[in-house]
C-alpha positions in Angstrom: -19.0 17.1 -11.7 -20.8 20.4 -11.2 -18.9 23.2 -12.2 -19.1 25.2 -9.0 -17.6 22.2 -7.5 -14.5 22.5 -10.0 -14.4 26.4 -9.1 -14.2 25.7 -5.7 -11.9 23.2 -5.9 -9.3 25.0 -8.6 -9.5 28.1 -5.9 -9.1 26.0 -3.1 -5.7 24.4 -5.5 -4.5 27.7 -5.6 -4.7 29.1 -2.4 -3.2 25.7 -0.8 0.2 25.7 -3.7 0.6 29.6 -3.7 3.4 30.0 -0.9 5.1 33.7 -0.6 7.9 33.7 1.8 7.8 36.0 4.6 11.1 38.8 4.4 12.8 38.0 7.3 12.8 34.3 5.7 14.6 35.4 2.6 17.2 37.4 4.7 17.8 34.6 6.5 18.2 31.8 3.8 20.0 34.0 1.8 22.7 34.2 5.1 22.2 31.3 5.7 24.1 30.1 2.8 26.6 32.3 2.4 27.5 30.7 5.8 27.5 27.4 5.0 29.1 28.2 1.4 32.0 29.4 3.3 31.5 33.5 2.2 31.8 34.1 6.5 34.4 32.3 8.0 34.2 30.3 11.4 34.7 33.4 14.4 34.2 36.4 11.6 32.2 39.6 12.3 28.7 39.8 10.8 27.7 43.4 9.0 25.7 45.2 11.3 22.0 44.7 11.4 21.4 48.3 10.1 23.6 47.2 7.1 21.9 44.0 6.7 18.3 45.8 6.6 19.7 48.4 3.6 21.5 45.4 2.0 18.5 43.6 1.7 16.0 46.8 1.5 14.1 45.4 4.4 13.0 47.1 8.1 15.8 46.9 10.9 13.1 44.6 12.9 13.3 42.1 9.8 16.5 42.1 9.7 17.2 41.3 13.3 14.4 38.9 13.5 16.5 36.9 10.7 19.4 37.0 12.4 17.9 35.9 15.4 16.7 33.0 13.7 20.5 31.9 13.0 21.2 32.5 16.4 18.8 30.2 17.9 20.3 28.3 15.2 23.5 27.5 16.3 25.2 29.1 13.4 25.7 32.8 14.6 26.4 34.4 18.8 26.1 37.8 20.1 29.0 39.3 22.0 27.5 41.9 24.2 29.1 44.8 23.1 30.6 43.5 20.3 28.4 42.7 17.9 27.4 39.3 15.9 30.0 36.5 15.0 30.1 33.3 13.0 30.1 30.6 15.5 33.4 28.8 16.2 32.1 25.7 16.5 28.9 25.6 13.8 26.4 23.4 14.2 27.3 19.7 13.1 26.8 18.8 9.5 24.7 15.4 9.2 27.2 12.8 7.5 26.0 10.8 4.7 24.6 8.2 6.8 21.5 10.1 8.0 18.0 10.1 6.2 16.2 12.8 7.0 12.5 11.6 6.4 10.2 14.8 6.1 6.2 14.7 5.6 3.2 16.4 6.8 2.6 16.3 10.3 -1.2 15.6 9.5 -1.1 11.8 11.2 -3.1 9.9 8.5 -3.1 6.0 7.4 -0.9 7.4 4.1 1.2 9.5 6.2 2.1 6.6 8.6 2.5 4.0 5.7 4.7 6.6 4.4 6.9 6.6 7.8 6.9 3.0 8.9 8.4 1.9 5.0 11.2 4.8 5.5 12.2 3.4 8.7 12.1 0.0 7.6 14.7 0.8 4.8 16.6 3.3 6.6 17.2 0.3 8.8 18.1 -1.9 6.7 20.7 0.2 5.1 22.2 1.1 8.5 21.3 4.8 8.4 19.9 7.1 11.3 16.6 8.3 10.8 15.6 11.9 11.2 11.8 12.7 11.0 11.0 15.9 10.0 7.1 16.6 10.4 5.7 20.0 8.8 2.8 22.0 9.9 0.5 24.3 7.8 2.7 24.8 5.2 6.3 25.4 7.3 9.2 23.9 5.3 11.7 25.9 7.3 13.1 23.1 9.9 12.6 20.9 6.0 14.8 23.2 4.7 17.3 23.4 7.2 17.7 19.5 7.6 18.4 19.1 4.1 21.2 21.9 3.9 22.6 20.3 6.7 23.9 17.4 4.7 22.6 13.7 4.1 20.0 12.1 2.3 15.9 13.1 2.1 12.7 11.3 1.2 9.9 14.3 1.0 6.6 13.3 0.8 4.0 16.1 0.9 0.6 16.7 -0.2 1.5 20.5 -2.1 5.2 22.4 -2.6 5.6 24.6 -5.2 8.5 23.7 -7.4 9.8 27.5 -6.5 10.1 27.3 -2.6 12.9 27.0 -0.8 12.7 23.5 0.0 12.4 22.6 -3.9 15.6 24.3 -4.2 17.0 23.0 -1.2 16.5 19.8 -3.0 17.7 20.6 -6.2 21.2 21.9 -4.3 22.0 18.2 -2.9 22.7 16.7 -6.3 20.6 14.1 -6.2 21.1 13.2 -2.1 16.8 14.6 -2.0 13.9 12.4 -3.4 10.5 13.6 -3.5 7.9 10.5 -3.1 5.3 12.4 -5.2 1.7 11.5 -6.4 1.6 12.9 -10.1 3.4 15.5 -12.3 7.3 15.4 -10.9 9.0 19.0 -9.7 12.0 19.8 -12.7 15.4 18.5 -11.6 14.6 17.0 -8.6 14.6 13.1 -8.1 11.1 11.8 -7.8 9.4 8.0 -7.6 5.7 8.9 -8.1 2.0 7.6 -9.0 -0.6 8.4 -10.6 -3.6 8.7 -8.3 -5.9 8.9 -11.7 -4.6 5.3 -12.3 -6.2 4.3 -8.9 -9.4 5.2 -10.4 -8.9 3.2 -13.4 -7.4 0.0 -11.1 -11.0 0.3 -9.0 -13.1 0.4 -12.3 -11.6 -2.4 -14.0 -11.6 -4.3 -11.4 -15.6 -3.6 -10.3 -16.0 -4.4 -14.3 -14.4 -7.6 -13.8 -17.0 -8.8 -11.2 -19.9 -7.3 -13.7 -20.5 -3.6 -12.3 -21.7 -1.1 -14.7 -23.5 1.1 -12.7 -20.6 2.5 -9.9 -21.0 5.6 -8.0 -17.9 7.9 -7.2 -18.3 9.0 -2.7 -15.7 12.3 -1.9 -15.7 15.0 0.0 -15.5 18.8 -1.2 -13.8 21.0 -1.6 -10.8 19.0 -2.5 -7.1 19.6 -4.4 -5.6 18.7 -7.2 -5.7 15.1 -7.0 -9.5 14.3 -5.5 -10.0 16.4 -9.0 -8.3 14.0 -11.5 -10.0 11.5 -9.8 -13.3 12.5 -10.5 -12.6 13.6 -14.3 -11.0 10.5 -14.5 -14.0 8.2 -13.1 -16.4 10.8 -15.3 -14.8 9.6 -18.4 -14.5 6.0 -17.9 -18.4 6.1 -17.0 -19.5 8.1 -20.3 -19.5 4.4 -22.2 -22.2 3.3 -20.5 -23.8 6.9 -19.3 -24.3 10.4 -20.4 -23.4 13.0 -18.5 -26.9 13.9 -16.3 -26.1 9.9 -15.1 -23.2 10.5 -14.0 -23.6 13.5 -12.1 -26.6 11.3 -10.6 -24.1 9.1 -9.6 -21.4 11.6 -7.9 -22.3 11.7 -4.2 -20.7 14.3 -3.1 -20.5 16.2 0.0 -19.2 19.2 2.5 -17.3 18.5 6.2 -16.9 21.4 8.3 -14.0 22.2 9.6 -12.4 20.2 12.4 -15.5 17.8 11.4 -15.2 14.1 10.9 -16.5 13.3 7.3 -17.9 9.7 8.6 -21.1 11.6 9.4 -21.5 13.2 6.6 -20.9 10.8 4.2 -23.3 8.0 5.6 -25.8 10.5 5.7 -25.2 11.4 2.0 -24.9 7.8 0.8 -28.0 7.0 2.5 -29.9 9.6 1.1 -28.3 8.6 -2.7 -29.1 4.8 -2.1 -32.8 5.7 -0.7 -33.6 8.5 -3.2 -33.0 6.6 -6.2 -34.9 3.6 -7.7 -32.1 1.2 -8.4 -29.1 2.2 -7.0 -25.3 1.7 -8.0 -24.3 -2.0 -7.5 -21.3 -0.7 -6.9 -19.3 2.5 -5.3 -15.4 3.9 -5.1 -15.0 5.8 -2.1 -12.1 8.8 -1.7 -11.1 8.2 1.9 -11.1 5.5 4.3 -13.7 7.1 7.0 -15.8 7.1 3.7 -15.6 3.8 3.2 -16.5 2.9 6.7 -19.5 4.9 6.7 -20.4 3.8 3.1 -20.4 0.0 4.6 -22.7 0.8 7.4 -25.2 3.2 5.2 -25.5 0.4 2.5 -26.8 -1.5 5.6 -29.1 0.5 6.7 -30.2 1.4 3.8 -31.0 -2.1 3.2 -28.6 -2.7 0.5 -25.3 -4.3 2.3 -22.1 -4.6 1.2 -21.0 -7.1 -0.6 -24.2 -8.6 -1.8 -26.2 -5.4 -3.0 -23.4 -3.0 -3.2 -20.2 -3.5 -3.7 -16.9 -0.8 -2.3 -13.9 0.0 -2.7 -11.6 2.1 -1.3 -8.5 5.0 -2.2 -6.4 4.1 0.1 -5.9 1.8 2.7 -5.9 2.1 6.3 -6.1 -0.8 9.6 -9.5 0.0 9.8 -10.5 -0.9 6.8 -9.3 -4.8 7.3 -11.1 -5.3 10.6 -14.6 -4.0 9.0 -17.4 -6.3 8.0 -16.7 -6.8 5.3 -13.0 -5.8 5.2 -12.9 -3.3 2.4 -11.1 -3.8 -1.2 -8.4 -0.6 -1.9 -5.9 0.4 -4.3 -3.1 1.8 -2.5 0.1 3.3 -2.9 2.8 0.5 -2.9 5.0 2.4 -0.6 7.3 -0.7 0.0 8.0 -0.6 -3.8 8.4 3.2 -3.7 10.8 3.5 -0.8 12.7 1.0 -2.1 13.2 3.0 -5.5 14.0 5.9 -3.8 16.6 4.5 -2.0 17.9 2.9 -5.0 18.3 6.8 -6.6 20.2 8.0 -3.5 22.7 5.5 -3.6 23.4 5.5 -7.0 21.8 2.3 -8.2 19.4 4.1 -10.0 19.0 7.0 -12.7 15.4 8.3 -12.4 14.0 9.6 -15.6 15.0 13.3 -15.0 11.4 14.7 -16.9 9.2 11.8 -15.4 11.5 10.4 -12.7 10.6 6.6 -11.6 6.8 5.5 -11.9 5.1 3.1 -9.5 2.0 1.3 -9.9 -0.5 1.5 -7.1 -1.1 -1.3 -5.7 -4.9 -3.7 -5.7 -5.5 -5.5 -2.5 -8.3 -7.9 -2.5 -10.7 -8.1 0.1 -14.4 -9.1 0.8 -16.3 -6.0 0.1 -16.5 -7.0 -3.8 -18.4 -9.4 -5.7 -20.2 -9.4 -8.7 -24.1 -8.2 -8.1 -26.6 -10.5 -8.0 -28.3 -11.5 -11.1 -31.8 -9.8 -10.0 -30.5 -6.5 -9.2 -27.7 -6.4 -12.5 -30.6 -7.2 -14.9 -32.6 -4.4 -13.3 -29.8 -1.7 -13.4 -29.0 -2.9 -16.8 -32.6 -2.3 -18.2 -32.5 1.2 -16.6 -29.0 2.6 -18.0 -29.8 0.8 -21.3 -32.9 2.9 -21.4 -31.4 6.0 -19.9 -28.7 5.8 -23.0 -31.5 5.5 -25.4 
C-alpha cells in the first residue's frame, strides 16, 4: 500500500482512539460514584458548588454544569434556598435480569447483525433488553447504564482501554463483555475476531477455485482494521507477486464526506479492470456497497461476475443475497459470539483473561465465485509468471 495511504490512515487511527474527557465530565463521574458507593447518603446535603469547583480545581460554571448533570439524572434535587441534596428516592438500580446492549448508533448491516443476535439471546434467557446507541464518540448514557447494575454486551468500532466506559466495565466484575474485533482491552471480558483472518478465509478460498491473481477494493482513509487487512492481503500475495504487482492490484479510493462509496468504487473498479491488460480473475471487496458496485462495474466493464471475475465480500449484508449474482462473504459469526458472551456473564464460561474467547468468522457460500475460465487463467498465469521473472 502506498505509504501516504498508511500515514493517513495511522493519523486518522489516532485522532478517532484519542478521547480526552471534558472537566465537567470528570467532576461528575467522580460524584457520581461516591453516590452510588454510598460516601452521600440518601437526603444528605451536597458541598456547595463553590467547594466542589476548589475541590476539583475547576471553574464554578464546570462545577455546576456537573452537578446539573446528576440532577437531570435523578440522583441529586435542588431545594430553593437550600441548597443540593441526595435524592430520597435514587434512581432505580437495573436488577440482574437486564442486558443493557450498547453499540454505535451508525445503522449498518454489522451493527444490526449485532442487535438482532443480542435480542434473540436476551430472549431466550428471559432478560429485558436495554439498547444503548452512541453517537460520535459519547459513552456517557454507556457509562451510566452500566453503573446502574446488570449485565452489558459492548460492541464498538474504537474505545480506548482508559475511558470511562473501559472502566465502567472493568468495575462490574465480569457482568460487561466487550464483542471486540482484534486485540482485547486488559481485564475486561471480551469474545473477539480477527478481521485479518477474514482476509485469509477469502484468499484460501479464491485459491481453492484457482485464483492467483486477486485484487484487494477499500475505501480510504480507513482505521485500524481496513489496515491489517490490507498488510495482511499484501503478504499473502508476495508468493506469487512482488511488490509494484501488488500495489497494481490495490484499487483504492476516496468518499467524501456524507458520500455514498457505491459511486466511487464502480468508477475506480472500472477504470482498474479497463486500464489494465489482463485483469484480476478475482477481487475481495471491504464493504458491502463495494461489492455491489464491483458486480455491476465488472459488467460493464465487460468482464462479469462470476465467469470473468470472481468477488467476495467483508461482511455481509441483505443486499448482498438478492444481487445477481448473490455475493460470497466472510462474516462475523455473531450467533456464535453472542452466545459466548452470554456464556461469560452467567458463569458458564472463563474467558482467557489476556486473549478472552476467540471466534472464527464465518464463510458463506454464494454464486459470485467460481474458478476462472481456462482462457483467461492461462493468460493471467503467463503474465505474473513473467512479471516474477
Amino acid at each position: 500500500m502506498r505509504s501516504y495511504v498508511n500515514i493517513y490512515i495511522e493519523d486518522s487511527y489516532r485522532a478517532l482512539t484519542t478521547v480526552v474527557p471534558a472537566k465537567y465530565r470528570i467532576v461528575r463521574d467522580s460524584l457520581e460514584r461516591s453516590i452510588l458507593d454510598g460516601e452521600y447518603v440518601s437526603g444528605e446535603q451536597m458541598p456547595g458548588e463553590h467547594s466542589i469547583a476548589a475541590r476539583f480545581g475547576v471553574s464554578y460554571m464546570t462545577a455546576r454544569r456537573a452537578i446539573s448533570d446528576l440532577v437531570e439524572a435523578d440522583l441529586l434535587e435542588r431545594r430553593a434556598g437550600k441548597g443540593t441534596f441526595v435524592r430520597r428516592r435514587q434512581r432505580r438500580r437495573e436488577t440482574v435480569d437486564t442486558l443493557h446492549i450498547i453499540t454505535t448508533a451508525y445503522d449498518g448491516a454489522m451493527v444490526r447483525d449485532f442487535l438482532n443476535e443480542a435480542l434473540r439471546a436476551a430472549d431466550e434467557q428471559g432478560w429485558h433488553a436495554n439498547i444503548v446507541r452512541l453517537a460520535g464518540g459519547q459513552q456517557d448514557p454507556a457509562v451510566r447504564a452500566i453503573r446502574g447494575g446488570g449485565y452489558a454486551l459492548v460492541m464498538l468500532d474504537a474505545a480506548p482501554e482508559t475511558s470511562a466506559l473501559a472502566e465502567a466495565m472493568r468495575a462490574t466484575d465480569g457482568h460487561a463483555v466487550a464483542i471486540q474485533f482484534n486485540e482485547p482491552f486488559p481485564r475486561i471480558p471480551c469474545v473477539r475476531y480477527d478481521e485479518k483472518q477474514t482476509i485469509d478465509i477469502a484468499m484460501e478460498h479464491l485459491r481453492a477455485h484457482g485464483h492467483r491473481d486477486i485484487a484487494l477494493v477499500m475505501q480510504t482513509p480507513n482505521i485500524e482494521s481496513g489496515r491489517e487487512q490490507v498488510i495482511r492481503w499484501r503478504s499473502l500475495l508476495s508468493a506469487d507477486f512482488g511488490a509494484y504487482e501488488i500495489d497494481d492490484r490495490l484499487i483504492d479510493f476516496h468518499t467524501p464526506r456524507f458520500h455514498c462509496p457505491t459511486s466511487q468504487a464502480y468508477a475506480a473498479i472500472r477504470d482498474f479492470l479497463t486500464a489494465r491488460r489482463t485483469p484480476s480473475t478475482a477481487m475481495i471487496t471491504l464493504g458491502d456497497e463495494i461489492a455491489a458496485a464491483a458486480v455491476r462495474a465488472c459488467a460493464d466493464a465487460g468482464h462479469p461476475s462470476p465467469g470473468s471475475v470472481s468477488i467476495i465480500n467483508i461482511g455481509d449484508a441483505p443486499n448482498l443475497r438478492m444481487m445477481s449474482p448473490a455475493v460470497t462473504v466472510v462474516d462475523v459469526d455473531f450467533a456464535k459470539q453472542i452466545n459466548a458472551a452470554i456464556a461469560i456473564l452467567t458463569g458458564e464460561m472463563q474467558p482467557n483473561d489476556r486473549n478472552g474467547v476467540y471466534v472464527e468468522p464465518l464463510l458463506r457460500e454464494r454464486e459470485s465465485v467460481q474458478p476462472p475460465t481456462s482462457r483467461l487463467a492461462a493468460q493471467r498465469d503467463c503474465v505474473a509468471a513473467h512479471n516474477i521473472s
